[in-house]
Structure formats: C-alpha cells, structure tokens
The first five atom37 places (N, CA, C, CB, O) and aatype in JSON, in Angstrom:
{
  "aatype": [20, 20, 20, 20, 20, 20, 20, 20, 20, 20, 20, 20, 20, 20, 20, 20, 20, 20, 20, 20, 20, 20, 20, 20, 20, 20, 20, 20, 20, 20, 20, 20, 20, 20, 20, 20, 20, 20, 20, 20, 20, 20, 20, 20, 20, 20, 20, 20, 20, 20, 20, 20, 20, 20, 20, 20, 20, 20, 20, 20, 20, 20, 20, 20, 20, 20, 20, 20, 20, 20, 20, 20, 20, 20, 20, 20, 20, 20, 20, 20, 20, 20, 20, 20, 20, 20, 20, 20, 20, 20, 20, 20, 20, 20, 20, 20, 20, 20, 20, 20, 20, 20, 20, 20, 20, 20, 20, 20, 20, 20, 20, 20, 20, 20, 20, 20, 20, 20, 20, 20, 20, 20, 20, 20, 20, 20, 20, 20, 20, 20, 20, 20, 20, 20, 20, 20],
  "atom_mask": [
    [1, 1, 1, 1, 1],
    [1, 1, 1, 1, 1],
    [1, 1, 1, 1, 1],
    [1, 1, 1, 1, 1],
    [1, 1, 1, 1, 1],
    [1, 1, 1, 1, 1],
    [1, 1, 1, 1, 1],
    [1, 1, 1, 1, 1],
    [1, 1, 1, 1, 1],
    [1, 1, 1, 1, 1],
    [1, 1, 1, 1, 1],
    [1, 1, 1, 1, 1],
    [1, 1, 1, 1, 1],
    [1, 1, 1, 1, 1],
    [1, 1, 1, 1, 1],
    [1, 1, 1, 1, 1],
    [1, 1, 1, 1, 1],
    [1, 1, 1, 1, 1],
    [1, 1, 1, 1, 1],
    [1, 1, 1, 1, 1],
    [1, 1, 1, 1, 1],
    [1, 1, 1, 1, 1],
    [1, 1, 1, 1, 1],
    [1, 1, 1, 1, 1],
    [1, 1, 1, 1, 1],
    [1, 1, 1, 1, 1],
    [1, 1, 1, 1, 1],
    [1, 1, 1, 1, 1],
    [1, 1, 1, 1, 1],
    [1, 1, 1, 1, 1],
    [1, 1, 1, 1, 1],
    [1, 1, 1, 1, 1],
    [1, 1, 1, 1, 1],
    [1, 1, 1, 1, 1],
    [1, 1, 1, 1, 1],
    [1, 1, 1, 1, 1],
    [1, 1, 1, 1, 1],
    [1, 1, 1, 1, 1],
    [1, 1, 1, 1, 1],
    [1, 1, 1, 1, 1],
    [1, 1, 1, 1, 1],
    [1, 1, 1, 1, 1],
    [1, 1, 1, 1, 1],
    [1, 1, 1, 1, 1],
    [1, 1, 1, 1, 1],
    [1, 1, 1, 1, 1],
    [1, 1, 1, 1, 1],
    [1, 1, 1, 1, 1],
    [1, 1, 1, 1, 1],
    [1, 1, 1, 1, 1],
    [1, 1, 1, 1, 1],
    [1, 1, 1, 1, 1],
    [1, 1, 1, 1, 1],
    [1, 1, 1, 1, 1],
    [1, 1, 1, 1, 1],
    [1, 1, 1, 1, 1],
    [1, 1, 1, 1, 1],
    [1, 1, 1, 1, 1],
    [1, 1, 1, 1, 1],
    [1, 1, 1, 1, 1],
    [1, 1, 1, 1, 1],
    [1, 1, 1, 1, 1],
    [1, 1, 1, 1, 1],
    [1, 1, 1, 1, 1],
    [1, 1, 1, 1, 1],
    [1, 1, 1, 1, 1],
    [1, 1, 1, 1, 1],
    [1, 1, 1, 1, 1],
    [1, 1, 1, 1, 1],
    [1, 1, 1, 1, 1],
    [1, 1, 1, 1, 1],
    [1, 1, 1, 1, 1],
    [1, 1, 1, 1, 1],
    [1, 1, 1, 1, 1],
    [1, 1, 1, 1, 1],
    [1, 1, 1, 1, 1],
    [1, 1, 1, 1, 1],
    [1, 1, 1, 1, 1],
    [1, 1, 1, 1, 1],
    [1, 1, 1, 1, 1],
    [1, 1, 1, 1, 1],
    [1, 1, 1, 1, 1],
    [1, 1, 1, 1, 1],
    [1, 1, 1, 1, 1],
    [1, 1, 1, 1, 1],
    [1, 1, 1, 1, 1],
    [1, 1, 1, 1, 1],
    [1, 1, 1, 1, 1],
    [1, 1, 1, 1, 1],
    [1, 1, 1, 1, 1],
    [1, 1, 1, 1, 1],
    [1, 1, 1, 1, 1],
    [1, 1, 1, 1, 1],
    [1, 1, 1, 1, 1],
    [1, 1, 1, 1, 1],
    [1, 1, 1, 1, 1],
    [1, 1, 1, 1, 1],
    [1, 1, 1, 1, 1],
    [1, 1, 1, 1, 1],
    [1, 1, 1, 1, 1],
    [1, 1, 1, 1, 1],
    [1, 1, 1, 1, 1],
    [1, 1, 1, 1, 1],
    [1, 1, 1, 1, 1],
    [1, 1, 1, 1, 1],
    [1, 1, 1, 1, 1],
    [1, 1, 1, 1, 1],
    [1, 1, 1, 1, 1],
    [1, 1, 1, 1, 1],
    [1, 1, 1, 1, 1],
    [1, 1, 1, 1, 1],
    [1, 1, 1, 1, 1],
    [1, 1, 1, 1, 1],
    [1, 1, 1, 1, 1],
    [1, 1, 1, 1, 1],
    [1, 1, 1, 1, 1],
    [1, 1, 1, 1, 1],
    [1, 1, 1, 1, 1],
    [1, 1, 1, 1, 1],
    [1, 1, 1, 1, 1],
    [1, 1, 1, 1, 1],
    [1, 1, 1, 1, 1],
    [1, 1, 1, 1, 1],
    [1, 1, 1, 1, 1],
    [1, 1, 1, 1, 1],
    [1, 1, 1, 1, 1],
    [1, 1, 1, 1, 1],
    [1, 1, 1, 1, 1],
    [1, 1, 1, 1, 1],
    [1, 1, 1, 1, 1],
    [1, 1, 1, 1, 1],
    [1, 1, 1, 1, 1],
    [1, 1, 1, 1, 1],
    [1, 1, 1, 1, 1],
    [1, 1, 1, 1, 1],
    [1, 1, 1, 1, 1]
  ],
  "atom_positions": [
    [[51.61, -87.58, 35.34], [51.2, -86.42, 34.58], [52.1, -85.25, 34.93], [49.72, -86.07, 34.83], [52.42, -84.94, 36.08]],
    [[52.48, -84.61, 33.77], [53.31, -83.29, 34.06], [52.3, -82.19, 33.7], [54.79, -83.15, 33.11], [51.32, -82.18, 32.95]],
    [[52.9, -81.22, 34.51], [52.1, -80.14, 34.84], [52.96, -78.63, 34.06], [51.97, -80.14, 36.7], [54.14, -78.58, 34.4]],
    [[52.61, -77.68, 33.28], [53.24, -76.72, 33.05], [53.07, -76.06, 34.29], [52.91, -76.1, 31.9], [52.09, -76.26, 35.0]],
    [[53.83, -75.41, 34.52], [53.79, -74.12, 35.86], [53.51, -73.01, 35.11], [55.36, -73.75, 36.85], [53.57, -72.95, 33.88]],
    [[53.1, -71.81, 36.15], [52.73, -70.58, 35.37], [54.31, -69.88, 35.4], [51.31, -69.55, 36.19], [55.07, -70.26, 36.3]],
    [[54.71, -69.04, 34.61], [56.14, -68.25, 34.4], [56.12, -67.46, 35.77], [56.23, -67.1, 32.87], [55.17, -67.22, 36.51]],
    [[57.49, -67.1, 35.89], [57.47, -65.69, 37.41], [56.19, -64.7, 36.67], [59.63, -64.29, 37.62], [55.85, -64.79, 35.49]],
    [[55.66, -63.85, 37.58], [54.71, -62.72, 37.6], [53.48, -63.5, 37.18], [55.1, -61.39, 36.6], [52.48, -62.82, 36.96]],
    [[53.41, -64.79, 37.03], [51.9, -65.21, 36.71], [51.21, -66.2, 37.44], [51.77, -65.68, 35.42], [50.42, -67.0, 36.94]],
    [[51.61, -66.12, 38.99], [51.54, -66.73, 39.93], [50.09, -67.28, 39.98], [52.0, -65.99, 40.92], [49.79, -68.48, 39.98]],
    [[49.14, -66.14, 40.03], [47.99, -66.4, 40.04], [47.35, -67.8, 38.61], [47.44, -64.82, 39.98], [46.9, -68.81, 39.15]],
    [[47.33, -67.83, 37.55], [47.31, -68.69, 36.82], [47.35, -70.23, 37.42], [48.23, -68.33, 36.03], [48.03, -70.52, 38.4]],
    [[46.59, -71.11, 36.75], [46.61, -72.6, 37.54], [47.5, -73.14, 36.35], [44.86, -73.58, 37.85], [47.62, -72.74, 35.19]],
    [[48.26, -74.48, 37.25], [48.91, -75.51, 35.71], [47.96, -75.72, 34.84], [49.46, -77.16, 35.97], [46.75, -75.82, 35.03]],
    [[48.84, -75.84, 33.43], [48.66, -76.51, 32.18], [48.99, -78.12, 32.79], [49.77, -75.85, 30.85], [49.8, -78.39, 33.67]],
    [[48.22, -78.95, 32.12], [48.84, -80.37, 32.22], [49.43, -80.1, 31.1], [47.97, -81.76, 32.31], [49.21, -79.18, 30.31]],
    [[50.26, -81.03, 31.06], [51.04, -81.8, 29.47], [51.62, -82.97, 29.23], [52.16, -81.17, 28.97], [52.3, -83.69, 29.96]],
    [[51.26, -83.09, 28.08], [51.66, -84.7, 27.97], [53.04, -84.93, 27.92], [51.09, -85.42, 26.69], [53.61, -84.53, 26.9]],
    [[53.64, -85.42, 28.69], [55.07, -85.7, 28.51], [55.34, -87.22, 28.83], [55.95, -84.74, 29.47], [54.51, -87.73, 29.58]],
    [[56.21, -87.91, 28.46], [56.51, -89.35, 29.15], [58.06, -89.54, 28.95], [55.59, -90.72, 28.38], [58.78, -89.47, 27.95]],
    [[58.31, -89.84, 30.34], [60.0, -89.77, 30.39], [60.09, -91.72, 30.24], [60.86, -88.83, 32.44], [59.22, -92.55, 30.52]],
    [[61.62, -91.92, 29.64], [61.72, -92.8, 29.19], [63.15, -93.66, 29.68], [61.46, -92.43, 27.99], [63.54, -93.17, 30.74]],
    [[63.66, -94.3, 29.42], [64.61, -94.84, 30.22], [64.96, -96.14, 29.45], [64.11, -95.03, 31.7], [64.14, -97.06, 29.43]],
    [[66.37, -96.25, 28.7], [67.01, -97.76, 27.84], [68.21, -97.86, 28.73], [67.55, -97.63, 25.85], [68.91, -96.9, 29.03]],
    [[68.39, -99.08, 29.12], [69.56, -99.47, 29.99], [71.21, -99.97, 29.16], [68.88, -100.83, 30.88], [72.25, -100.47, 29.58]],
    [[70.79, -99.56, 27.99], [71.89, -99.27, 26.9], [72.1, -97.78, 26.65], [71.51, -99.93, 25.5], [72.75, -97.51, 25.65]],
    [[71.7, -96.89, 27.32], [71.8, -95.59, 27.36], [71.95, -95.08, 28.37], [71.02, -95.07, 26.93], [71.65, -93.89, 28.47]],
    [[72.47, -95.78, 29.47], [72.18, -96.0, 31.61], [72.61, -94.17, 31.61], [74.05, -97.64, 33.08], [72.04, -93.51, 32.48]],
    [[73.06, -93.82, 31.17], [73.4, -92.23, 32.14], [72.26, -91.41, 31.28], [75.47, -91.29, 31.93], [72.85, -90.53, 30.65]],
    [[71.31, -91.37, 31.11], [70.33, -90.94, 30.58], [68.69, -91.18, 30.46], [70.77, -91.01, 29.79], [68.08, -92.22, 30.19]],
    [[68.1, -89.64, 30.82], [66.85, -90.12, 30.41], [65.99, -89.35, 29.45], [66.15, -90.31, 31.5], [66.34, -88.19, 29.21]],
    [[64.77, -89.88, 28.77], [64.31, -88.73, 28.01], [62.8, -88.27, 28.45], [64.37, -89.11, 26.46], [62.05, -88.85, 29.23]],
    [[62.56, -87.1, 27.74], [61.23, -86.85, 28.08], [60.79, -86.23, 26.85], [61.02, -86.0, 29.36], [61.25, -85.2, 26.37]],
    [[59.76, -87.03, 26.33], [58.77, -86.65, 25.07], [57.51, -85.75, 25.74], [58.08, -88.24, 24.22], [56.81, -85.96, 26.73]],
    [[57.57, -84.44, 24.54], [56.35, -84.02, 24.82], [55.37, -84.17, 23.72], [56.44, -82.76, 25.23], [55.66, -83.59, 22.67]],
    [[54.27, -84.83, 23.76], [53.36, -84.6, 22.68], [51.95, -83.69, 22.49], [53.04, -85.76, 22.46], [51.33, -83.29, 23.48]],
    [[51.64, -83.49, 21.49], [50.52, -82.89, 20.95], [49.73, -83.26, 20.36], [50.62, -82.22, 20.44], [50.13, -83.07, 19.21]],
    [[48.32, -83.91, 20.28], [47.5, -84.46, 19.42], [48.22, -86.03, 18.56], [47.16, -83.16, 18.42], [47.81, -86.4, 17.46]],
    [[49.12, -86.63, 19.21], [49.74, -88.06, 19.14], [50.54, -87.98, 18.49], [49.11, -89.12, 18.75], [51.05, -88.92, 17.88]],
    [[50.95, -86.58, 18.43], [52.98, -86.56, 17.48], [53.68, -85.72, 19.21], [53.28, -84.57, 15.0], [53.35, -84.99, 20.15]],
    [[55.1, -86.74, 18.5], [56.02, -85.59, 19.56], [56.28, -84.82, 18.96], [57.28, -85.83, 20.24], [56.63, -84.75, 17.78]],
    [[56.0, -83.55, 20.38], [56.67, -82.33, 19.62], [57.93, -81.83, 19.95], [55.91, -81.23, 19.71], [58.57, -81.21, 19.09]],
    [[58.58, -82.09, 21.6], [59.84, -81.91, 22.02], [60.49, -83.0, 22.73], [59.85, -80.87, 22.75], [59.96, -83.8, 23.5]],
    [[61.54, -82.94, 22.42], [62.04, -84.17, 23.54], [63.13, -83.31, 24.35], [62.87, -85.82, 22.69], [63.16, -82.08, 24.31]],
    [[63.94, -84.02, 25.02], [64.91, -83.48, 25.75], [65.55, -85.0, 26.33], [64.29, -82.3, 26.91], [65.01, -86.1, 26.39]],
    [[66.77, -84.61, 26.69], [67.63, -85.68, 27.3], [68.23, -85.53, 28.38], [68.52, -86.05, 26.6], [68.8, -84.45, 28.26]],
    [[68.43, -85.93, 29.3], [69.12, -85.23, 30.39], [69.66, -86.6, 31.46], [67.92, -84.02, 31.21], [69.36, -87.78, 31.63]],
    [[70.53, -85.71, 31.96], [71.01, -87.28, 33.0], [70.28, -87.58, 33.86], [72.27, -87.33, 33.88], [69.55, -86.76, 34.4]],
    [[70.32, -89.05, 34.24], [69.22, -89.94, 35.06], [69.6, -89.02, 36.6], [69.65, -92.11, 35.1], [68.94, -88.55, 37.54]],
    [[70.65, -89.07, 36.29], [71.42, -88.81, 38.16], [70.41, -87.5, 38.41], [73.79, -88.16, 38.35], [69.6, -87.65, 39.33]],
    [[70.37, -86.35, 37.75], [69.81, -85.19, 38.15], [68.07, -85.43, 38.32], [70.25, -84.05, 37.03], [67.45, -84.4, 38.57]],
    [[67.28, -86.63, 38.2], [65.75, -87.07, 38.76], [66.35, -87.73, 40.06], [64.68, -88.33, 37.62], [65.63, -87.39, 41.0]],
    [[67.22, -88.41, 40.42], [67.75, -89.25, 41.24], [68.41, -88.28, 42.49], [68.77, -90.16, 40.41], [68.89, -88.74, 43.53]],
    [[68.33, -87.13, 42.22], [69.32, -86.58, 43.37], [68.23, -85.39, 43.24], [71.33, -86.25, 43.06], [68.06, -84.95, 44.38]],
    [[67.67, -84.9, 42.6], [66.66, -83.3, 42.22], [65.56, -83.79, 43.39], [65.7, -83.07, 40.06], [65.2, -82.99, 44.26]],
    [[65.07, -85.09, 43.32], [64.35, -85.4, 44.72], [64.32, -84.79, 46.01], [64.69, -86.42, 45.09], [63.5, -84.03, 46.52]],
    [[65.3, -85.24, 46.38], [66.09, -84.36, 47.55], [66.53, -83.41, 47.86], [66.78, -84.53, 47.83], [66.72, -83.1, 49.03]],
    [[66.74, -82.87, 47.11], [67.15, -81.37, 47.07], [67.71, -80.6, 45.59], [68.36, -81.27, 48.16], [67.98, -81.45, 44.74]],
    [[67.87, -79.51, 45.25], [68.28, -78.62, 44.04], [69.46, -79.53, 43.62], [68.73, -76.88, 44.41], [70.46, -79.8, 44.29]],
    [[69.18, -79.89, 42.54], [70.3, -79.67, 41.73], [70.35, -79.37, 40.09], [70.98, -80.77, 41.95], [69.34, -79.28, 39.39]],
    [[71.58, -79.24, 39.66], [71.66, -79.03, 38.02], [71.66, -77.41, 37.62], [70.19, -79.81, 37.23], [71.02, -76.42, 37.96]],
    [[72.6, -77.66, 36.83], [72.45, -76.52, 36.12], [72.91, -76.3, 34.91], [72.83, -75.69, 36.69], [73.69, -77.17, 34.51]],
    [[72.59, -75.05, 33.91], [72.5, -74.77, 32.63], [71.19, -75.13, 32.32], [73.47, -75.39, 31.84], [70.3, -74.33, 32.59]],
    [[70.88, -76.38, 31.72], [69.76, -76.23, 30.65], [68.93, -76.93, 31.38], [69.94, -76.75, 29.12], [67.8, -76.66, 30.99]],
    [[68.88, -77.92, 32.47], [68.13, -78.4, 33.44], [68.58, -78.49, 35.03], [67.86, -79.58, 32.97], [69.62, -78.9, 35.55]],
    [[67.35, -77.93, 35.58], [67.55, -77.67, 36.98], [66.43, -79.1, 37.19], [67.07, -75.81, 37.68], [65.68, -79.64, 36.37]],
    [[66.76, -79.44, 38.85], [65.55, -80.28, 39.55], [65.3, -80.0, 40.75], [65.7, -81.64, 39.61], [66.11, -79.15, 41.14]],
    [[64.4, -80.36, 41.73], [64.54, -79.51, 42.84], [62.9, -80.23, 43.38], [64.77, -77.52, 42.43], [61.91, -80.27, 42.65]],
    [[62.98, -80.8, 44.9], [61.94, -80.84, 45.35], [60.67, -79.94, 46.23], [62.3, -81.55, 45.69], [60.88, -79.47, 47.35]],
    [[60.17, -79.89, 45.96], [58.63, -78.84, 46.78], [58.22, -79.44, 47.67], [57.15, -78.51, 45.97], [57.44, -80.26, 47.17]],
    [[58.25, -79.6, 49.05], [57.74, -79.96, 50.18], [56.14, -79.88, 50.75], [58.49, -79.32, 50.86], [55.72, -78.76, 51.03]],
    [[55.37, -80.85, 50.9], [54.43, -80.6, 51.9], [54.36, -81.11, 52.73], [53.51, -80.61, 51.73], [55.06, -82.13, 52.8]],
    [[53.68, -80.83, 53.65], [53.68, -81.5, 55.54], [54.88, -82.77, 55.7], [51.69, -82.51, 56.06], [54.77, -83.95, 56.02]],
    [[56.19, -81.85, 55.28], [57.03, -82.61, 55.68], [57.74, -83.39, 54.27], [56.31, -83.48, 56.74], [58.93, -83.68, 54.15]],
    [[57.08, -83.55, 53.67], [58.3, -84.77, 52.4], [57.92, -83.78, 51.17], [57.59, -87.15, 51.91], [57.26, -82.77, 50.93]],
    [[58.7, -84.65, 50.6], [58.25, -83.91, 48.88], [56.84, -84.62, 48.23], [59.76, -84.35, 47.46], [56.67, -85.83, 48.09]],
    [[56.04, -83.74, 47.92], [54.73, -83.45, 47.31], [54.72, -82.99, 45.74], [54.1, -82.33, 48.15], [53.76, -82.8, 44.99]],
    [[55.58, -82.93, 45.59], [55.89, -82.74, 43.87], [57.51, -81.85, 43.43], [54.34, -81.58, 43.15], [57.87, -80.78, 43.93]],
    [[58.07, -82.46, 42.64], [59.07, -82.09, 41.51], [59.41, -81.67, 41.03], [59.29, -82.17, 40.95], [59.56, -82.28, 39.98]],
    [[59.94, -80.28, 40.98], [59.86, -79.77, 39.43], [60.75, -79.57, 38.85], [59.33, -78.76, 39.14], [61.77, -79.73, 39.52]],
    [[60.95, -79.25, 37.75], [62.31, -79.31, 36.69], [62.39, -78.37, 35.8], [62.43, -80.51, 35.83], [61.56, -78.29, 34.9]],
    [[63.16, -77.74, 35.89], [62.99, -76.3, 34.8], [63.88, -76.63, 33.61], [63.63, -74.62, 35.54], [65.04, -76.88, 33.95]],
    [[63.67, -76.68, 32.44], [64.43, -76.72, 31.13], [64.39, -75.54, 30.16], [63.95, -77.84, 30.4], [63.58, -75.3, 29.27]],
    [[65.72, -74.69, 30.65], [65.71, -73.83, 29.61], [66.53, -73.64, 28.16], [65.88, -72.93, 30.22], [67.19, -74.52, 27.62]],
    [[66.37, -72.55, 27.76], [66.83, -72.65, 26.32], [67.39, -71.22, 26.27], [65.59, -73.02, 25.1], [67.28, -70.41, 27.19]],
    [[67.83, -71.08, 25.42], [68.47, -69.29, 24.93], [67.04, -68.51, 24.69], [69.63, -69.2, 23.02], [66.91, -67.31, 24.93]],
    [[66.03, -69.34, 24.18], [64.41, -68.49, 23.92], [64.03, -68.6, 25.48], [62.95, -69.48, 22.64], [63.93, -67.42, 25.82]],
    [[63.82, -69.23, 26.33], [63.68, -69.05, 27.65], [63.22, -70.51, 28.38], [62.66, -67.88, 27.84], [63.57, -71.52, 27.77]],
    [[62.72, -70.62, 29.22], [62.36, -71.4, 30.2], [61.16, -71.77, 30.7], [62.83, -71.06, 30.96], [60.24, -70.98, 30.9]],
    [[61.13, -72.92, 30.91], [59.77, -73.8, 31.5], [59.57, -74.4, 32.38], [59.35, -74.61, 30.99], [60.14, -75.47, 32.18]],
    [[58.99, -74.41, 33.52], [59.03, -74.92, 34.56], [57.63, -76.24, 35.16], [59.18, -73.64, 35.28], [56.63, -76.05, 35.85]],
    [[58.01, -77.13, 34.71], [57.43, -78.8, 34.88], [56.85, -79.33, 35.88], [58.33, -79.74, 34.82], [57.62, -79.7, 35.0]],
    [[56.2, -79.88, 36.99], [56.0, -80.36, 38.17], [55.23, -81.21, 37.7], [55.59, -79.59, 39.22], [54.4, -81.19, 36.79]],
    [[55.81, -82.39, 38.83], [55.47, -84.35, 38.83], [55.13, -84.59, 39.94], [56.72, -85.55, 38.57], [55.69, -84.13, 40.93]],
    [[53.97, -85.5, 39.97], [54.21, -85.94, 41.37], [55.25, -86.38, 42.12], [53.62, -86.69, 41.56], [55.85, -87.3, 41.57]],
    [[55.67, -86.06, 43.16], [57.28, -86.84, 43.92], [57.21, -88.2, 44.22], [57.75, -86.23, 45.5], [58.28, -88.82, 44.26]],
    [[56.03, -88.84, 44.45], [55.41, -90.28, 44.49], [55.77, -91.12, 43.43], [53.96, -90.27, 44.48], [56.44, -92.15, 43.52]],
    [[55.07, -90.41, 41.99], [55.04, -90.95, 40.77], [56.67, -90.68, 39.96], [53.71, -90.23, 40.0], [56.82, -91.31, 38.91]],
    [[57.67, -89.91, 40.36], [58.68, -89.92, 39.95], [59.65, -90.6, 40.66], [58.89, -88.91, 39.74], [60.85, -90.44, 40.44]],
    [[59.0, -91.68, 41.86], [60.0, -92.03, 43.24], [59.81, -93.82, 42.08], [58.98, -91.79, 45.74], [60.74, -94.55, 41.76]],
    [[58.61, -93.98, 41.8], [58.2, -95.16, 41.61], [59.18, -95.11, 40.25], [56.5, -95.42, 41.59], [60.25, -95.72, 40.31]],
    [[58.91, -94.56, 39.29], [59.47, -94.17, 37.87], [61.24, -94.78, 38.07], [59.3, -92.1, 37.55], [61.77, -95.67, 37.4]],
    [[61.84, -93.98, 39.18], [63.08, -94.05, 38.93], [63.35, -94.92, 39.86], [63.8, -92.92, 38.91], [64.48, -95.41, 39.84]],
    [[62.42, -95.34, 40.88], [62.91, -97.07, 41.19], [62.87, -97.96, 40.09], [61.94, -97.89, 42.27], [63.98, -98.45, 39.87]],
    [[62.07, -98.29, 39.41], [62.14, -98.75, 37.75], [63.32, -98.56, 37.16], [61.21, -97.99, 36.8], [63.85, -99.53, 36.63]],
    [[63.91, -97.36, 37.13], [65.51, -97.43, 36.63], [66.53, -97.7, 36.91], [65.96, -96.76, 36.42], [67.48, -97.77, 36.12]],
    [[66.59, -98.03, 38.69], [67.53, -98.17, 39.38], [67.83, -99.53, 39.55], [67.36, -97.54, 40.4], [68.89, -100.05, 39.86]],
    [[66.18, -100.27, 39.17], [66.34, -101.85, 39.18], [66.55, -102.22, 37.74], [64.98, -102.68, 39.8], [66.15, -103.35, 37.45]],
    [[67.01, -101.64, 36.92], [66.97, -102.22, 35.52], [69.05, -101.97, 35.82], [65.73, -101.0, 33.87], [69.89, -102.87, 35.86]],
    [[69.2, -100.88, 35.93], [70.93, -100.58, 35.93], [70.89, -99.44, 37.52], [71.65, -99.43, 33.92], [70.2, -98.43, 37.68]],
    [[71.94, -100.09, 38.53], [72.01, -99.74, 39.99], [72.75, -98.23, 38.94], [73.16, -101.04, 41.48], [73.13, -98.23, 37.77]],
    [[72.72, -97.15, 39.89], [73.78, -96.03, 40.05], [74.74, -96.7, 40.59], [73.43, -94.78, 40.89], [74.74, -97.42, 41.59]],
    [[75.87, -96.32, 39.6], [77.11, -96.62, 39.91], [78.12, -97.7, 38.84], [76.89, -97.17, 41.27], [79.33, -97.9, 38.7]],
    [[76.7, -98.28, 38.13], [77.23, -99.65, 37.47], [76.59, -99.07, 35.45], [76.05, -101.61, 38.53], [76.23, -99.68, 34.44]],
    [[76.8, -97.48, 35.88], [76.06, -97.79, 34.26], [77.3, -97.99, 33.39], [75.0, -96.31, 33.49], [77.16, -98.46, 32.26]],
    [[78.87, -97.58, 33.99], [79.36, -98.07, 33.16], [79.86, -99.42, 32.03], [79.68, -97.7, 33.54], [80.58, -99.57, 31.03]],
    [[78.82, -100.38, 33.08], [79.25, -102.22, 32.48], [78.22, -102.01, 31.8], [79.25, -103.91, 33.55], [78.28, -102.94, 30.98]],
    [[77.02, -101.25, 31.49], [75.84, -101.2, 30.48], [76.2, -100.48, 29.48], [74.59, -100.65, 30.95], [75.21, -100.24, 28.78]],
    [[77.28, -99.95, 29.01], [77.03, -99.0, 28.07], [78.34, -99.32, 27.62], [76.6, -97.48, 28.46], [79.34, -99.23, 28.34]],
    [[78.35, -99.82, 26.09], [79.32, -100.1, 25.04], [79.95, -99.21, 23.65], [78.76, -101.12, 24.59], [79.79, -99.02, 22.45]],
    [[80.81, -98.85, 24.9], [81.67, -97.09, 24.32], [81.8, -97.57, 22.9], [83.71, -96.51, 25.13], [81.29, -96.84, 22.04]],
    [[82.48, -98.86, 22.45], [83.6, -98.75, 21.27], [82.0, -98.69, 19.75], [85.16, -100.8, 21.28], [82.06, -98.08, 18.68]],
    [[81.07, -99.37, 20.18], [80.03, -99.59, 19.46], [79.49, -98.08, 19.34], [79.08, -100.68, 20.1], [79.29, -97.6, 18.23]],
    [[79.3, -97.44, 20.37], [79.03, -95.75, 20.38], [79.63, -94.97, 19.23], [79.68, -95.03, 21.74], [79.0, -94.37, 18.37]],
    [[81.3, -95.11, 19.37], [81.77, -94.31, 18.62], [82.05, -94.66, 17.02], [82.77, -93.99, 19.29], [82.23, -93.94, 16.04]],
    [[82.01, -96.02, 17.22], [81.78, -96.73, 15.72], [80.6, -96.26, 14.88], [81.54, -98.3, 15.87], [80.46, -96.41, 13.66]],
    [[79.67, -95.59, 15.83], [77.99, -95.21, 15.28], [78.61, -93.72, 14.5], [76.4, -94.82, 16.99], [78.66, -93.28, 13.35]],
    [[79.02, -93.27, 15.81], [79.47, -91.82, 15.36], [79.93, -91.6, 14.4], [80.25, -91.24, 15.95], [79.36, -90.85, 13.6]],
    [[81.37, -92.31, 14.06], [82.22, -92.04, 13.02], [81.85, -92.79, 11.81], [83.53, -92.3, 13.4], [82.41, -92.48, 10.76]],
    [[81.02, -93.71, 11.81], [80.07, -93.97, 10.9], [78.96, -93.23, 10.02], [79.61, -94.61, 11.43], [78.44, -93.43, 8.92]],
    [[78.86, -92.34, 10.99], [77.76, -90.98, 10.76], [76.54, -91.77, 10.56], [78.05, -89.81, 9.28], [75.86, -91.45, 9.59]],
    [[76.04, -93.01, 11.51], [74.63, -93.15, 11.54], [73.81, -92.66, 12.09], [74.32, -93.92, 11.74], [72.67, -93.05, 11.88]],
    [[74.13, -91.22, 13.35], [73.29, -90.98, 13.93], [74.06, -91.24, 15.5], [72.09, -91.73, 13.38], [75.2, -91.61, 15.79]],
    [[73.04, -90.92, 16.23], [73.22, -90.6, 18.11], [73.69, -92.45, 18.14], [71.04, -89.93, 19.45], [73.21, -93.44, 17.6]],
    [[74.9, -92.2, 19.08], [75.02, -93.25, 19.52], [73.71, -94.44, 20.34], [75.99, -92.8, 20.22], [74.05, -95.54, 20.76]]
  ]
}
C-alpha cells in the first residue's frame, strides 16, 4: 500500500493511502511502472527506472522528476519514499521498505541488474517507433 504524505508545512496531517500498483515486464528490464487508480480506472501512471527502487533503498537517489530515498527506524529502513514531480508540483509516496524489498526481489529474479541488456530487443523497439505504433 502507498501512502500520500502530507506537502512541507502540513506536517501535522496523517497519510492518504492510495491505490497505486507498481509493475514490472522483463521485455521492458530498465523500467518500472506505477498505476494510480480511482474507483477501478487508472488515473496516473508514471515510468521510471527499476535501478532508482533498487538503489533509493539504501540511500537518496534520483533526480528531476523522481527522487527515492530510505526513512530509517531502530536501525534499517521502515519505509520508502519517492517523490514524483511535475512543473504543477510534487508528491511525496511512502511504501513499506519490507514490501518494496520483496517487490523488487521479484524483479531481480525475473532479469539480474546488469543483464537487462540480453532482455530487451532494440531493433524491434525502433521498428515500433518508426512504425508509429506507439511506445516501444
């Protein structure tokens, strides 16, 4: 479960949950997505690289339109969070660090880091492109 955070100055405020579900195709290995829905339609998605859940664990990383970064309790990480902003502004996400450890072991055993390049078939990509069917 993802959690909205409250914005700076609204500290006091408790999370929003939200429905989000991040997703993961091993024909797409440097990537992951995250759907948000509303009453059983999506309403946002986003895409972002696998590496930045994979390394945001451990410490800050990313920048521009997604940051990641772990929150510590008594010692390990206790939850996640991920800020995705936009030119209208920014949102700030938190996961369990448990439930995002398990998630992206799931990805790591489908395609290792390091090997997404033997998963992912450039010439078919750009054939999509210049085809104009749509996202590789």
């Amino acid at each position: 479960m993802l959690e909205l955070l409250p914005a700076s100055g609204e500290e006091g405020r408790p999370p929003v949950p939200v429905l989000g579900r991040f997703s993961y195709r091993s024909d797409r290995p440097y990537e992951v997505a995250v759907d948000f829905s509303c009453r059983g339609e999506t309403v946002a998605s986003w895409l972002f690289a696998r590496e930045l859940l994979l390394r945001g664990a451990r410490g800050r990383v990313g920048e521009g339109d997604v940051s990641v970064w772990p929150v510590h309790g008594r010692g390990r990480p206790a939850r996640v969070h991920i800020q995705l902003s936009t030119e209208e502004g920014r949102c700030v996400l938190a996961v369990r660090a448990a439930d995002l450890a398990d998630w992206t072991a799931e990805t790591t055993r489908l395609v290792r880091p390091g090997t997404e390049g033997r998963h992912l078939d450039l010439d078919a990509a750009v054939a999509r492109l210049l085809a104009g069917t749509g996202r590789p």
